[in-house]
N, C-alpha and C positions, 0 to 999 in steps of 0.2 A: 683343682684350679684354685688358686691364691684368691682372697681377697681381692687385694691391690687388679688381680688381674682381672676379675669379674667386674670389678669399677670401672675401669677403662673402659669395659667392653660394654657396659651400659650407658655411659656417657652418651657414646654418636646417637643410642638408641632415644633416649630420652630427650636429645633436643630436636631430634627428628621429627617424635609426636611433639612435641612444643610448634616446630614450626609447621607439620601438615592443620595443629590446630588452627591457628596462628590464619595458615592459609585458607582453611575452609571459609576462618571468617571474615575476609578480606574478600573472597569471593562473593560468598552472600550479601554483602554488604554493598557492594559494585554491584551486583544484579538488581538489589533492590533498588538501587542511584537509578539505571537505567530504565529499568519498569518506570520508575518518575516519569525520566524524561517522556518516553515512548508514549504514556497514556496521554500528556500533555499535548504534546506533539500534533499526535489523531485525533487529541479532543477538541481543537481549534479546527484542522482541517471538517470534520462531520459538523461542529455548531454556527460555519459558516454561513450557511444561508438562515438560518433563524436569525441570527447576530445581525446580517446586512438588512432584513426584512425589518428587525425595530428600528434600527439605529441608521436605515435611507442609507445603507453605501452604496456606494458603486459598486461594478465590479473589479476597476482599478483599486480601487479605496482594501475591497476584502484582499483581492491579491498582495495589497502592499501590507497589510497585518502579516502574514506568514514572512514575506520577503524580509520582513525588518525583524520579527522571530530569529529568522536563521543568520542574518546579519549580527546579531546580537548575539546568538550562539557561536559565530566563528570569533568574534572578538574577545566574549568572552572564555573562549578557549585558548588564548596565545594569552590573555592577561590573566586568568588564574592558573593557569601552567605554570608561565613563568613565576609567580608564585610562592605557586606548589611545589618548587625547585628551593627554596628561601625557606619559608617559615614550615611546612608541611605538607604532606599529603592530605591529613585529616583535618587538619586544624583550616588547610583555606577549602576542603570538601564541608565542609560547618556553614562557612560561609555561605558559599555559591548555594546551599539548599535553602538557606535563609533567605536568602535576596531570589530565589526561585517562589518560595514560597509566600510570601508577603505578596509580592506583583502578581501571580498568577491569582493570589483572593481578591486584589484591587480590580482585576478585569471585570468581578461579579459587579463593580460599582459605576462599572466606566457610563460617560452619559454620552459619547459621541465618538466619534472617531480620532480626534486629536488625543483624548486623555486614555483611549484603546490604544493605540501605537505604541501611548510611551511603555505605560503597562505591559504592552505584548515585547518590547524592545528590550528593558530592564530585569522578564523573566529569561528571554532568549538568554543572556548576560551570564546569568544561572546554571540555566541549559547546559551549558556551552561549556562552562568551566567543570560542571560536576562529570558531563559525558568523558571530555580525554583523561582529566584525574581520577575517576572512577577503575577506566581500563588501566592505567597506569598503575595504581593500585593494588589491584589483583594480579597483573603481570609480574610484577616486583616480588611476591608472597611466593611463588612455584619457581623453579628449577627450569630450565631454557627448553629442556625436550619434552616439556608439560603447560608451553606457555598459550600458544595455538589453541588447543583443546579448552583450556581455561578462559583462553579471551572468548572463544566460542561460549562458553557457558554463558559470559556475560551476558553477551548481545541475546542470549535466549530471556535474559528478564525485561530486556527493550519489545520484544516480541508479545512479553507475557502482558504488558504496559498497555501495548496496542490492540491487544486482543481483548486487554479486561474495557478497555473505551469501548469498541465494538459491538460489546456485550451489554455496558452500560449506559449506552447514549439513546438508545432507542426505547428501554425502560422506564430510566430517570427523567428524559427529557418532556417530555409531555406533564411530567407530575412538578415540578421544579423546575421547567425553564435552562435556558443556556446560562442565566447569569446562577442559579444552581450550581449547576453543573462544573463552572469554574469553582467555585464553593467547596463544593468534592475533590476538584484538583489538589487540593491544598494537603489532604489527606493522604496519600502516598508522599508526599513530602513528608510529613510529620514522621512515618513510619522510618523513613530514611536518616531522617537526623536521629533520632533515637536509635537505630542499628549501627551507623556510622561514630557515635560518643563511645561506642563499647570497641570499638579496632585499634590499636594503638597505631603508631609509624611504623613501615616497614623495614626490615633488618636492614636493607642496603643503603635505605637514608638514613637509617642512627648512625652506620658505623662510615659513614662518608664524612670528610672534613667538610666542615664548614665553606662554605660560598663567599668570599670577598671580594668582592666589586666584576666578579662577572660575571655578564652576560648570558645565558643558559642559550638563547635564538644565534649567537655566536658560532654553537657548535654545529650547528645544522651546514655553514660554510666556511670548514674550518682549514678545507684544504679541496683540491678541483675537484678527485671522486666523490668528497663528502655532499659538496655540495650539488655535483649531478644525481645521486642516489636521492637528496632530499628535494630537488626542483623534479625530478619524475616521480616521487609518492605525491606529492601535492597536487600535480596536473590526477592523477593516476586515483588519488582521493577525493579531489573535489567533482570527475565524473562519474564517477561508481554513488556519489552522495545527489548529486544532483537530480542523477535518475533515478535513485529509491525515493527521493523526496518528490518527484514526479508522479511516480506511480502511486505512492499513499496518501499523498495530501488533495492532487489535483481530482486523479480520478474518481472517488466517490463525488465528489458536485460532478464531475464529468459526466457521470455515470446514469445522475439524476436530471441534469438539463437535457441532454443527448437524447438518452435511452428512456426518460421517464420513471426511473426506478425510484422508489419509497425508500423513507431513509431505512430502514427495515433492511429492504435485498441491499444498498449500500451496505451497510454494514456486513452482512453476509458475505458480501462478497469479499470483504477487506480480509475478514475474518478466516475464509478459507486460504486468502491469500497468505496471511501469517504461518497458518500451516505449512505451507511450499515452504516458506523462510527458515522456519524450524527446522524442518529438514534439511536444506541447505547448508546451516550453519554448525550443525552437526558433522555431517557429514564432511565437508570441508575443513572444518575444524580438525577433526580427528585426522583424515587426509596430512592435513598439511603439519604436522608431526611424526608423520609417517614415512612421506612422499620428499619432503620438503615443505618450505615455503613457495620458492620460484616457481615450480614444477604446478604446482594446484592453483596459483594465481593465473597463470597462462591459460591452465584450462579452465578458469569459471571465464576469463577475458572472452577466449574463443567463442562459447556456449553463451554469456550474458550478449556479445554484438549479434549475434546470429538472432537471437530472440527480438531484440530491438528492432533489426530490419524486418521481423516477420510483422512483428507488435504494429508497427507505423504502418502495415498495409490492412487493417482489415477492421471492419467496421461491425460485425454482427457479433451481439454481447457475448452471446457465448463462448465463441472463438474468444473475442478478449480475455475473457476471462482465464479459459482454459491458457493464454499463450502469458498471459502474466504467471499465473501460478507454475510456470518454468521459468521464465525468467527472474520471479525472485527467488527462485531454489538455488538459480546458480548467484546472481547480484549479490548474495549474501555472506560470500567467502571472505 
């Protein structure tokens, strides 16, 4: 074999390891974004009733902390998106951890409910933006019949977020307090920016021209199919989010007004629930690289309505317990 021809034949190889490298850490680095979010997230839902207990809320008042969270989080998901279509993937993922992380320590300071919201409002802001660029990210780095499985991976450090709260709220909290606790929040963030400074931009935004003067939320109705495919993921997204965010936020105080349970089995119980989700998203992940996408969406849809209708009739913990940890096996696709 020539020279000349052994080069050639190295070339595809060598940028291939460039870009699985490339990928690996665009992945990692989105898992670690989401672990963020996810501890954050549960860490509000569990220091709920401590929080309301100092600081005389209602229970309208705590409900409206999470509500204005997630408010926060979808706004600031359309406005660091659109963004992250402009100046970068990484460069506005810098950002969104920064302004995650600064608010999320001001919660430790907060003296009442008025200067909680905003705090809790302007993390959500954070949230929000690092969650969809995050995925974005990582999806961008792999190859179309590898994306599925990848975003899967992701969402397993959102898991891993919620599981290390579950583990740490009932140790920490007693010794440091909720305003603590937020304290510690701060600290997977740090982690995040430091992994996120080492990823460059993905191939397919370097080598894309440049953006003038339009719109990116444009394309979503850019034509009738376009825009029926993108008004049914939305309806299609924000129910599938509603009810995970139902099931994890609400039901441990659910769990502990209702049932009496110690924040202790509360977390336990979240805790094996993440389990199910793990699996879940595995699973389906892999699935819908396999199967398709439409094909594995139909069936978590079938399997997550079924669990809902059973979930909404029955009141004895166990059985709850037991019928959540299927239904977010499948909710998780």
């Amino acid at each position: 074999m020539s020279v000349e021809a052994a080069n050639v034949e190295r070339v595809p190889e060598s940028s291939a390891v460039v870009r699985d490298d490339y990928g690996r850490r665009a992945l990692i680095g989105a898992a670690i974004g989401y672990a963020m979010d996810g501890f954050d997230l549960l860490l509000l839902g569990l220091l709920l009733v401590p929080i309301a207990g100092e600081l005389h809320l209602t229970q309208v008042q705590s409900g409206s902390l999470i509500t204005w969270t997630l408010i926060g989080a979808v706004s600031g998901g359309a406005i660091f998106g659109t963004m992250s279509d402009y100046f970068g993937r990484v460069r506005v993922l810098t950002w969104t951890i920064l302004l995650f992380a600064v608010f999320t320590g001001l919660c430790a300071l907060a003296h009442g409910y008025g200067d909680l919201l905003v705090y809790r409002t302007i993390a959500g802001l954070g949230l929000g933006g690092e969650f969809g660029i995050g995925m974005a990210l990582a999806a961008e780095a792999w190859p179309d019949h590898k994306r599925a499985r990848v975003c899967s991976y992701v969402a397993m450090g959102w898991q891993a977020g919620v599981l290390l709260a579950t583990l740490a709220v009932p140790v920490l909290l007693p010794v440091i307090g909720w305003r603590g606790m937020f304290a510690v929040g701060i600290a997977p963030a740090i982690v995040a920016f430091a992994v996120r400074r080492t990823i460059g931009e993905p191939r397919i935004f370097r080598e894309r021209p440049a953006m003038r003067g339009a719109l990116p939320l444009k394309l979503l109705v850019s034509d009738r199919a376009t825009a029926k495919i993108s008004f049914a993921l939305f309806i299609l997204c924000s129910v599938q989010n509603f009810g995970y965010y139902g099931i994890m936020i609400w039901l441990p105080s659910y769990l502990s007004r209702q049932f009496g349970y110690s924040l202790t089995k509360s977390s336990a119980w979240t805790a094996f629930t993440v389990l199910g989700m793990g699996l879940g998203i595995l699973l389906f992940g892999q699935a819908a690289d396999r199967f398709g996408r439409r094909a594995v969406l139909l069936a978590y849809q079938a399997g997550a309505t079924l669990s809902v209708i059973v979930y909404s009739q029955l009141t004895d913990p166990l059985a709850l317990f037991s019928v959540a940890e299927s239904w977010v096996f499948s909710s998780t696709a």
